[in-house]
PARODO-927153 format. One record per residue (C-alpha): z, y, x; residue in three letters; chain; residue number from 1. Coordinates in steps of 0.05 Angstrom, whole numbers, plus 5000, padded with zeros to 4 digits. Each point is the difference from the previous one (the first is absolute). Layout:
% residues N
R; z; y; x; rest; kette; nr
R; Z; Y; X; ALA; A; NUM;
...
This chain:
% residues 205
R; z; y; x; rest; kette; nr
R; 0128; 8560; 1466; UNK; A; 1;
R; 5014; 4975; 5063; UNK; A; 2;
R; 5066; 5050; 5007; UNK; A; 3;
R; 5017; 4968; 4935; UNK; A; 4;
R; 4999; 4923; 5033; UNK; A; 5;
R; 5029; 5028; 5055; UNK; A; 6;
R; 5054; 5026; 4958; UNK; A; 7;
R; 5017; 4932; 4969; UNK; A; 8;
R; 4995; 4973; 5058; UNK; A; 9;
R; 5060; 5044; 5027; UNK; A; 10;
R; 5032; 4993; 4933; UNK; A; 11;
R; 5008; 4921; 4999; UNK; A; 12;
R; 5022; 4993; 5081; UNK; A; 13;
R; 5050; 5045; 4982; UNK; A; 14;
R; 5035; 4944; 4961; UNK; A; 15;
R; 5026; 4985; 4926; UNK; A; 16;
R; 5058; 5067; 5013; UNK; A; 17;
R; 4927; 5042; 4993; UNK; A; 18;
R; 4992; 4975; 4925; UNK; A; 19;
R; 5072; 5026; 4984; UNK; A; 20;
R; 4988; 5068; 5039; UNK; A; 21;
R; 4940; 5008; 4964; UNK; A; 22;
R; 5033; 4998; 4934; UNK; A; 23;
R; 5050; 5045; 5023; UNK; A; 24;
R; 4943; 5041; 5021; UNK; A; 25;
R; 4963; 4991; 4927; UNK; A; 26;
R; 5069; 5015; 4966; UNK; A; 27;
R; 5008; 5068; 5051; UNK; A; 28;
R; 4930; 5019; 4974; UNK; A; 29;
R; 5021; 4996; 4921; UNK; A; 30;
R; 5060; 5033; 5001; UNK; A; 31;
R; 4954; 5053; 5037; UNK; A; 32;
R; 4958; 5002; 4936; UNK; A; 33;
R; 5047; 4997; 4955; UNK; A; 34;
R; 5048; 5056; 5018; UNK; A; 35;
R; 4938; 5044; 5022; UNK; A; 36;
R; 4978; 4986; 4931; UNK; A; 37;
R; 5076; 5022; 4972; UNK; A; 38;
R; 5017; 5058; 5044; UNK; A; 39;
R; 4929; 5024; 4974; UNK; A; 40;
R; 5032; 5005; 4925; UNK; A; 41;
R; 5064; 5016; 5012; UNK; A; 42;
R; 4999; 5043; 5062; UNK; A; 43;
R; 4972; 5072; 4971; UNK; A; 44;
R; 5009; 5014; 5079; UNK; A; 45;
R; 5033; 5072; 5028; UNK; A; 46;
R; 4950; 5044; 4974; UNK; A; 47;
R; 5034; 4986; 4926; UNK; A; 48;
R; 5070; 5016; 5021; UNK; A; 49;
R; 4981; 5069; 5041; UNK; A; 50;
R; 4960; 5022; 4936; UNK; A; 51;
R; 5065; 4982; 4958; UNK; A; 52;
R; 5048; 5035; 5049; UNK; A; 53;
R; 4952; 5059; 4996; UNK; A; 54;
R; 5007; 5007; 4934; UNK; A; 55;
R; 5077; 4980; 4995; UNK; A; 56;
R; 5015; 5056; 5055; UNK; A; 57;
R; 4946; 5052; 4952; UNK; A; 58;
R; 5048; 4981; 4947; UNK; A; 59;
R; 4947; 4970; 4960; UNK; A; 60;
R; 5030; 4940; 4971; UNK; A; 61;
R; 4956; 4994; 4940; UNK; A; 62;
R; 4939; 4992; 5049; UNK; A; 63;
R; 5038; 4954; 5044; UNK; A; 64;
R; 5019; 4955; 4946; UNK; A; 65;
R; 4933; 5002; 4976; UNK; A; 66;
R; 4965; 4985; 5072; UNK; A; 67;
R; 5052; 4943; 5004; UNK; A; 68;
R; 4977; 4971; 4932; UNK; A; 69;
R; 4917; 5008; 5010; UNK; A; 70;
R; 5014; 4963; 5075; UNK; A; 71;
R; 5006; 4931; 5008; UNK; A; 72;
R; 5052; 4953; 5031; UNK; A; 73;
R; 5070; 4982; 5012; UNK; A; 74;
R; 5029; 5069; 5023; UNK; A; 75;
R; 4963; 5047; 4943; UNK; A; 76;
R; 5024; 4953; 4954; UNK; A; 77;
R; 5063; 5002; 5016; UNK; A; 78;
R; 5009; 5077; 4999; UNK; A; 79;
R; 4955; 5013; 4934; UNK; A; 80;
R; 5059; 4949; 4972; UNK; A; 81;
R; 5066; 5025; 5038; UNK; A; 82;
R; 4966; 5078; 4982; UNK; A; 83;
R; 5009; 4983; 4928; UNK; A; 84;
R; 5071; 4990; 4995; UNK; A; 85;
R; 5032; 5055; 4951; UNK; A; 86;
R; 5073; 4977; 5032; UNK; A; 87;
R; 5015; 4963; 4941; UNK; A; 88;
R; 4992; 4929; 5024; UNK; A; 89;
R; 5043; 4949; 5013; UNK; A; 90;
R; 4976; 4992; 5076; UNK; A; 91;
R; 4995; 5071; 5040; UNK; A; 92;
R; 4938; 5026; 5035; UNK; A; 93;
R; 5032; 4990; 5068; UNK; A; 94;
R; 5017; 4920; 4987; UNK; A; 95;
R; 4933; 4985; 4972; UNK; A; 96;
R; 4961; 5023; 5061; UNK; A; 97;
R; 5045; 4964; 5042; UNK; A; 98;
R; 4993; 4932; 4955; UNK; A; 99;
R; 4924; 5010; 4994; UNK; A; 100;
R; 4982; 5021; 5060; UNK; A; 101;
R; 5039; 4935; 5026; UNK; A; 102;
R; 4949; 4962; 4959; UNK; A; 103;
R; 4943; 5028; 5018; UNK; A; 104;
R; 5017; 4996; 5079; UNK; A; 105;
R; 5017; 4926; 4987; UNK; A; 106;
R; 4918; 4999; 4970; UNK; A; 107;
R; 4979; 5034; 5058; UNK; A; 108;
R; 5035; 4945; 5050; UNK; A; 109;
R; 4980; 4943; 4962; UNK; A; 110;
R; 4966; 4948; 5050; UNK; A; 111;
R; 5016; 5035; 5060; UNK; A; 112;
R; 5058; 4951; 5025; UNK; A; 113;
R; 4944; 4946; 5006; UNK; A; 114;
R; 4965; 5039; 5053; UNK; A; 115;
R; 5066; 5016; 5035; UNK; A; 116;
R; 5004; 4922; 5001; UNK; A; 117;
R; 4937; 4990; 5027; UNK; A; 118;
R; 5013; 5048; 5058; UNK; A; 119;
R; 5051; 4955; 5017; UNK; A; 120;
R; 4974; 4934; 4989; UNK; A; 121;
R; 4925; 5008; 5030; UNK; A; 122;
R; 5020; 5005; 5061; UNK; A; 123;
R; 5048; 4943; 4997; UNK; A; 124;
R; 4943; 4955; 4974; UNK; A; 125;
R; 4951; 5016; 5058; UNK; A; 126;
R; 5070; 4985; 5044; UNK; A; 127;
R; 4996; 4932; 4960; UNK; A; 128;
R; 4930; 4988; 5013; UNK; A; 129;
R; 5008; 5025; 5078; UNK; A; 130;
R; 5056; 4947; 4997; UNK; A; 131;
R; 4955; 4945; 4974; UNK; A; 132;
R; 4938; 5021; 5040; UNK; A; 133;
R; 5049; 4995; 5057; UNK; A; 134;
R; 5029; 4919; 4982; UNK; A; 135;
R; 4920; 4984; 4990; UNK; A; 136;
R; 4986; 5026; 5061; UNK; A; 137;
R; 5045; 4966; 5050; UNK; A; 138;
R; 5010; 4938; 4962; UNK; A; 139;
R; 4935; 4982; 5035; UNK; A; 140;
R; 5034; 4985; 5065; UNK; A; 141;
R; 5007; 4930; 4990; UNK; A; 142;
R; 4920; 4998; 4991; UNK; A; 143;
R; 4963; 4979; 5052; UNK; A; 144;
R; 4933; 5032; 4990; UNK; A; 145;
R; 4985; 5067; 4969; UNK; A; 146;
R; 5065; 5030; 5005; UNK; A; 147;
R; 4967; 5074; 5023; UNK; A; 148;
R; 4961; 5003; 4939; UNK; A; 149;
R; 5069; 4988; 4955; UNK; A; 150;
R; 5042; 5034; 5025; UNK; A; 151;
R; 4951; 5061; 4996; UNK; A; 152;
R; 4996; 4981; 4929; UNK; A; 153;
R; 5061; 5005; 4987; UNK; A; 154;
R; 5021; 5065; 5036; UNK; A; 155;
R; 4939; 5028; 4966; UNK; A; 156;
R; 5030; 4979; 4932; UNK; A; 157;
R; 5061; 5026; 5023; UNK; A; 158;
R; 4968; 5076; 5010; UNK; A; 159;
R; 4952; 4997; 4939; UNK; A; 160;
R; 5064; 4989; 4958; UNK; A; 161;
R; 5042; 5048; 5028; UNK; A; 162;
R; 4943; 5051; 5000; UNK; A; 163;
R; 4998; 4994; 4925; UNK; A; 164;
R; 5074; 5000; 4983; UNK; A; 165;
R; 4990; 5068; 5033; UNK; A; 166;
R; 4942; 5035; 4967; UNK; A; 167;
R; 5033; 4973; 4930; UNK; A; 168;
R; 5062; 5036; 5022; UNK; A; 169;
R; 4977; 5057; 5025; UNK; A; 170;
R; 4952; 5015; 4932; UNK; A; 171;
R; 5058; 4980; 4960; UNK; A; 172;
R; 5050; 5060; 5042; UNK; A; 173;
R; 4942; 5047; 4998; UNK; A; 174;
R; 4999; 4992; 4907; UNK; A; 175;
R; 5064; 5005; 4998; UNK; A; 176;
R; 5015; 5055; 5042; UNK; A; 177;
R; 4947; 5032; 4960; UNK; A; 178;
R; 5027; 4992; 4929; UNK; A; 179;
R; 5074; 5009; 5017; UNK; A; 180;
R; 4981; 5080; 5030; UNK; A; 181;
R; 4958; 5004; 4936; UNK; A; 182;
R; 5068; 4982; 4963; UNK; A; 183;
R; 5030; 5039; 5046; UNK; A; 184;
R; 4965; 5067; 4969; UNK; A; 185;
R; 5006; 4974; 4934; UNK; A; 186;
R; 5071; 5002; 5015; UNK; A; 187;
R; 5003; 5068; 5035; UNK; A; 188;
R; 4958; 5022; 4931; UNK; A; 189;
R; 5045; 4977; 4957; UNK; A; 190;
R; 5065; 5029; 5023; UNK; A; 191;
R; 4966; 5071; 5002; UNK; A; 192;
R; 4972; 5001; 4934; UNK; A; 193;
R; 5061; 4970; 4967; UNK; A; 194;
R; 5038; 5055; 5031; UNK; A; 195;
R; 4964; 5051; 4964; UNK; A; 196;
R; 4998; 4970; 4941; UNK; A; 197;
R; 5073; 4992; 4997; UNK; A; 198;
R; 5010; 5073; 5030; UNK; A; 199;
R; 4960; 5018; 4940; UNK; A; 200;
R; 5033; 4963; 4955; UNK; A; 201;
R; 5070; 5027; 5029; UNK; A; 202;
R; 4978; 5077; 4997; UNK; A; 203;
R; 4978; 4999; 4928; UNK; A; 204;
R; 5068; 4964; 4973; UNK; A; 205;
């Protein structure tokens, strides 16, 4: 409990830059959830595309088709669809995995330009509150009395702010580098697979 007060305590010295940092920090955390929660679906992860380039390079087609259709999320969904093509469409094999996969990427990215915003903006909020803790702090000069205990006020306000802009940027960098090497290997995923596919595809024309 008393961390808690203590906490609060920190939290309103720091200044009114701490209530926008902490919904920065709040907004960071849900975007967390929410692609966690959407990479979960979509993402069948790697183990899905070696067990379909197992079977590709086996020459078992029927059983990679059928692995792609039983398995869910954006890349088995696009091959059990692109696999089905008899050659008479209107739109080859080749353009639709490049338009759909395009899509699905664009899914997969959704939200993350926030948190590359808030990597750059945290820290120049706590800058903005160091900047204000800073004015607080040695506009005190002209006071008589007291002017030890404000001016450590302020340069206190300055550091709690600044400390904050930090941690909010450095949690923000840490998601985001997570998800973009996750779409990284969703990436790497889909090239190979459509490359079989459309090797496939090629040999039995």
């Amino acid at each position: 409990m008393d961390l808690i007060m203590t906490g609060i305590d920190f939290f309103q010295k720091g200044g009114p830059v701490m209530y926008v940092l902490l919904l920065c920090s709040m907004f960071v955390v849900a975007i967390a959830i929410e692609r966690w929660m959407y990479f979960g679906s979509a993402d069948p992860g790697r183990a899905f595309a070696q067990s379909f380039a197992d079977c590709m390079s086996r020459g078992e087609t029927d059983e990679a088709v059928a692995l792609a259709k039983k398995t869910k999320g954006a890349l088995p969904s696009l091959l059990a669809k692109g696999m089905s093509f008899t050659g008479n469409e209107t739109v080859s094999q080749k353009t639709f995995f490049e338009v759909q996969s395009g899509i699905a990427l664009t899914r997969f990215r959704k939200r993350l330009y926030y948190l590359n915003v808030i990597v750059t903006m945290a820290p120049l909020l706590g800058l903005l509150g160091t900047i204000s803790g800073m004015i607080s702090a040695f506009s005190v000069f002209n006071i008589e009395s007291g002017q030890a205990t404000a001016i450590t006020g302020g340069v206190g306000e300055a550091l709690i702010a600044t400390a904050m802009g930090l941690c909010t940027a450095i949690i923000a960098l840490a998601v985001h580098a997570y998800f973009t090497q996750r779409i990284d290997s969703i990436v790497s995923d889909m090239e190979q697979c459509f490359s079989l596919a459309e090797g496939m595809a090629e040999e039995s024309e």
